[in-house]
SERO-769112 format. One record per residue (C-alpha): x, y, z. Coordinates in steps of 0.5 Angstrom, whole numbers, plus 500, padded with zeros to 3 digits. Layout:
N
> X Y Z .
...
END
This chain:
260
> 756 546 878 .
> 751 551 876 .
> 746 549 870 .
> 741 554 867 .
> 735 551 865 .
> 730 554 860 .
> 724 550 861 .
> 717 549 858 .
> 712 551 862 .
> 705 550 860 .
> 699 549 865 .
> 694 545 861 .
> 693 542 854 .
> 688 547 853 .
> 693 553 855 .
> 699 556 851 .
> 706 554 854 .
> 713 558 854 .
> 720 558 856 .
> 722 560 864 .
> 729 561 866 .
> 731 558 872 .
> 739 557 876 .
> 740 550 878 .
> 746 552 883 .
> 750 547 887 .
> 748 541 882 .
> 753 534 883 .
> 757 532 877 .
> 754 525 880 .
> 746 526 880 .
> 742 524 875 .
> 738 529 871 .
> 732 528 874 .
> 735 528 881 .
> 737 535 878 .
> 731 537 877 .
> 728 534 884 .
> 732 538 887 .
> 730 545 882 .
> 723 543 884 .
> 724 543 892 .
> 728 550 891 .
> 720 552 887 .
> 716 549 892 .
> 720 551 898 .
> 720 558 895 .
> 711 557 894 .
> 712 556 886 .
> 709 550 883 .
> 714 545 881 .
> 716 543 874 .
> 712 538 872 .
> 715 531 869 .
> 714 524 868 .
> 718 518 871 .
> 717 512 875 .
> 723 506 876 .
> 728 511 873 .
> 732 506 871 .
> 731 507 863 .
> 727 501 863 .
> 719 502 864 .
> 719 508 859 .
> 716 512 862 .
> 721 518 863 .
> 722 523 857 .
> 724 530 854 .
> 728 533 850 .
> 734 536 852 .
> 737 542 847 .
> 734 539 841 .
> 736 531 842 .
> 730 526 845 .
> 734 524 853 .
> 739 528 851 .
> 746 528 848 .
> 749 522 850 .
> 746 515 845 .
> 743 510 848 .
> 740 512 854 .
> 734 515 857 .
> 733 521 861 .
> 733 517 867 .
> 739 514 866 .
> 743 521 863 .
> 747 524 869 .
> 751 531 870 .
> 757 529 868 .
> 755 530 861 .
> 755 537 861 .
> 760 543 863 .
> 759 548 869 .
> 756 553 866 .
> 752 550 860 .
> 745 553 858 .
> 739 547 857 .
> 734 549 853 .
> 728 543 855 .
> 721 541 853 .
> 716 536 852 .
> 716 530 847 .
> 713 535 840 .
> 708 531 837 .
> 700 532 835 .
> 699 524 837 .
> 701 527 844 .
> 697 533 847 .
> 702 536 853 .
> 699 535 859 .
> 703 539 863 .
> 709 542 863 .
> 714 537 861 .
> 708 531 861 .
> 705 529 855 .
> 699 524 854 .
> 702 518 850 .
> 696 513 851 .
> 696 514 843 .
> 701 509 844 .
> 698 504 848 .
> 691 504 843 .
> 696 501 838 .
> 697 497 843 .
> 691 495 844 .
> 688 495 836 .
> 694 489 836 .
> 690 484 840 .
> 692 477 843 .
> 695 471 840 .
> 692 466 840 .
> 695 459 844 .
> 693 452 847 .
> 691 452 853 .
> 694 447 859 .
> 699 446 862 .
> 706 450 859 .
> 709 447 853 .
> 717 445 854 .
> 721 450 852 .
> 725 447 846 .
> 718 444 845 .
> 717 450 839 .
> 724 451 835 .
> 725 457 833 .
> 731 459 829 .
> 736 462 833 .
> 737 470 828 .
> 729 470 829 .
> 730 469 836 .
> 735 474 837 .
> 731 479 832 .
> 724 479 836 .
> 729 479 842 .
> 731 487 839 .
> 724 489 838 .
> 721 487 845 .
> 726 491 848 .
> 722 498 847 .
> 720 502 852 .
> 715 505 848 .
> 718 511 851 .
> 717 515 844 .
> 724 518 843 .
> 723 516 836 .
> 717 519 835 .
> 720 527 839 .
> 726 525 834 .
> 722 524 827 .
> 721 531 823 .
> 713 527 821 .
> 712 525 828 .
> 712 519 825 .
> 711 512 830 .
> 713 507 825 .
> 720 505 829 .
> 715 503 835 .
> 709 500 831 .
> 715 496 828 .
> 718 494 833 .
> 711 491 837 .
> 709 489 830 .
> 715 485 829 .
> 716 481 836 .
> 711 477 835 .
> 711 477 827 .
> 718 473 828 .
> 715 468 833 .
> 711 462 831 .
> 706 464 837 .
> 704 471 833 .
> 703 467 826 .
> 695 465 827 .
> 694 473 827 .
> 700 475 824 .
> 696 479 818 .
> 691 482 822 .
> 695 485 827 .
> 699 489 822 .
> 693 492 817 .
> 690 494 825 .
> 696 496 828 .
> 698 500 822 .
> 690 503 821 .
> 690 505 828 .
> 697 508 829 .
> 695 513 822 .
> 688 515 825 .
> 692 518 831 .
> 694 522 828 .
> 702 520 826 .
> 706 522 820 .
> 709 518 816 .
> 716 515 815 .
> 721 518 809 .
> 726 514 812 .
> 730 520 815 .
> 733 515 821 .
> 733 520 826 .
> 729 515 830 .
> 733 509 830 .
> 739 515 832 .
> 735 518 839 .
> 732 511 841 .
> 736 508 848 .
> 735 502 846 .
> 738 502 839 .
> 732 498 835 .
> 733 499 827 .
> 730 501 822 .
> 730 495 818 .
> 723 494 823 .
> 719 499 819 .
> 722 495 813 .
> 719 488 816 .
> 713 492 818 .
> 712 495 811 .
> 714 488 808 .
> 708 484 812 .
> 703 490 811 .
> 703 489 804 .
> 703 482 804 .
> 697 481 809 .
> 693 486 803 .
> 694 483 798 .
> 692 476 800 .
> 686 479 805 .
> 681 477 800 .
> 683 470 800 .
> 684 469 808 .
> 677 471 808 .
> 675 466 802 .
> 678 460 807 .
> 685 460 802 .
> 692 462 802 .
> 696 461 809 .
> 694 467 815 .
> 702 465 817 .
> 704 468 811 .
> 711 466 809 .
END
């Protein structure tokens, strides 16, 4: 197969970037994408040019670490599936590929196809702990935990935090993730105790980075590999309104901080 790649190259954050054209000649049906772009690199290199910066780690669509779009889709045409996981075999001899960074303002290019996703990891960080007795591990049937909630916290534990649904969303929003994050221990009885101060600062820290908002576009749930649905924004939305209408009361000593 021979692949034309019209990448985005931009030096730093600082500078400005464009699109250059490369040949990508003898590319295997059977490698991944970013093999491909591997053996683009080592052509650069071996010819004294600086190699297409991109990010990746286990390359097995789990760390969410890798991440671009590929002719406008987030990881490219095919659902459910990150860029490492996209194989050549999903284009045609010939094709043009137009490729570029994740374009939102919560996530300055680093290089190239690299973007500072740290964002992310504050709202992370602005969610805090949970609170949990300490000893020994309690029995695993110890906390009955309804099996739809169970299997619910299960679907939101499974982002990667990849931000494919934030590249996809027209307002850069990043609700898909925060609700997702939100909504694994928001379901669980281990999150209850911090339930409603997790929400209000995970929502204010994601908004002081800089996301938009969501108008329900759905383009998120549509470009996210992992399929988690919009219907965490709802929860999300639901336990943020319930946590600032009973604030007053929680710090007054009344009302129930698990919520209902």
């Amino acid at each position: 197969m021979k692949i034309t790649l019209n990448v985005w190259r931009q030096k730093d954050a600082k500078s400005e970037g464009s699109f250059v054209r490369y040949e990508a000649a003898g590319v295997s049906a059977e490698m991944s994408f970013l093999e491909m772009l591997d053996v683009v690199n080592e052509g650069l290199i071996g010819k004294g040019e600086e190699p297409i910066a991109f990010d990746h780690d286990c390359r097995e669509g789990i760390c969410g670490t890798c991440g671009f779009v590929i002719n406008g889709r987030p990881h490219g045409p095919r659902d459910r599936t990150t860029v490492c996981q996209l194989h050549m075999r999903s284009f045609q001899d010939g094709d043009v590929l137009t490729i570029e960074p994740w374009r939102a303002a919560a996530f300055p290019v680093v290089k190239d196809l690299v973007v500072d996703r740290g964002a992310f990891d504050r709202v992370i960080g602005a969610g805090g702990f949970i609170s949990a007795p300490v000893g020994s591990a309690p029995d695993g049937n110890a906390i009955p935990i309804p099996k739809e909630n169970a299997d619910l916290a299960m679907d939101g534990a499974a982002c990667i935090g990849c931000a494919a649904c934030v590249a996809a969303c027209p307002n850069a929003s990043a609700m898909l993730f925060v609700g997702a994050k939100v909504g694994q221990l928001a379901l669980l009885p281990q999150g209850q105790p911090e339930r409603h101060d997790r929400v209000r600062q995970m929502v204010a820290r994601m908004d002081s980075e800089g996301f938009g908002t969501c108008t329900n576009h759905g383009e998120c749930e549509g470009a996210c590999p992992k399929g988690i649905r919009m219907e965490f924004i709802a929860r999300m939305n639901a336990d943020f309104l319930r946590s600032a209408l009973t604030a007053g009361r929680r710090k007054s000593g009344s009302g129930d901080r698990a919520g209902g």
